[in-house]
C-alpha positions as CSV (number, residue, x, y, z in Angstrom):
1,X,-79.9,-56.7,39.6
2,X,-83.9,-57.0,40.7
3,X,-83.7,-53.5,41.8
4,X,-82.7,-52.1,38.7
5,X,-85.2,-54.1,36.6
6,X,-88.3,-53.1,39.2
7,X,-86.6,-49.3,38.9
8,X,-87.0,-49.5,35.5
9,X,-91.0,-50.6,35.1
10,X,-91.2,-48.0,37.8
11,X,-89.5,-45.5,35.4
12,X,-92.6,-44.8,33.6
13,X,-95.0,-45.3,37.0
14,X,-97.9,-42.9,37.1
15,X,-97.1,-41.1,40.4
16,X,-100.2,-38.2,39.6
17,X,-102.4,-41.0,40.4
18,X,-100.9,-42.2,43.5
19,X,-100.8,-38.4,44.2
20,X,-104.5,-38.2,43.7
21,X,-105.8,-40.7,45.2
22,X,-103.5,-40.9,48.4
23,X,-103.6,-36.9,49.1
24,X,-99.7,-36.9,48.3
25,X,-97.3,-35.0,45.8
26,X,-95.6,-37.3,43.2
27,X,-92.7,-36.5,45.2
28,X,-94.2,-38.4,48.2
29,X,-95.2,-40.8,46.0
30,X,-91.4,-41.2,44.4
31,X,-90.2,-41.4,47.6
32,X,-92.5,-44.1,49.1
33,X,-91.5,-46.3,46.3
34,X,-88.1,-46.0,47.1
35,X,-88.4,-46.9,50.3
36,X,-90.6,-49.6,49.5
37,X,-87.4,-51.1,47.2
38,X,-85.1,-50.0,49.9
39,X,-87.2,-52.8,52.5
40,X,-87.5,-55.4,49.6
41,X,-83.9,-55.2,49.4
42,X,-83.1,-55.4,52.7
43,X,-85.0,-58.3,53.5
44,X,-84.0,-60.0,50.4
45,X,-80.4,-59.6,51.8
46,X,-81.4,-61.2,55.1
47,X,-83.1,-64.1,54.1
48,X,-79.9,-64.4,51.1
49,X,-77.8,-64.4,54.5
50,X,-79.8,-66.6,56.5
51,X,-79.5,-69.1,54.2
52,X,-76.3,-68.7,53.0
């Protein structure tokens, strides 16, 4: 449920600027945000099983 809601107010992200000022396409930039979800999930799903 997180994920989606942090998808969302990424929805409307301005990826030019990343893209500018990281030397990057927006593609690069789309995809380094969804591996940065991808690790917040994971480690949310450890720490959920840790102390389950």
């Amino acid at each position: 449920m997180w994920r989606e809601r942090v998808r969302e107010k990424f929805h409307e992200f301005d990826y030019a600027w990343i893209a500018d000022h990281y030397a990057i396409s927006e593609q690069q930039a789309r995809h380094a945000v969804d591996e940065m979800l991808g690790v917040i999930e994971q480690r949310l799903v450890k720490i959920n099983t840790e102390n389950a």
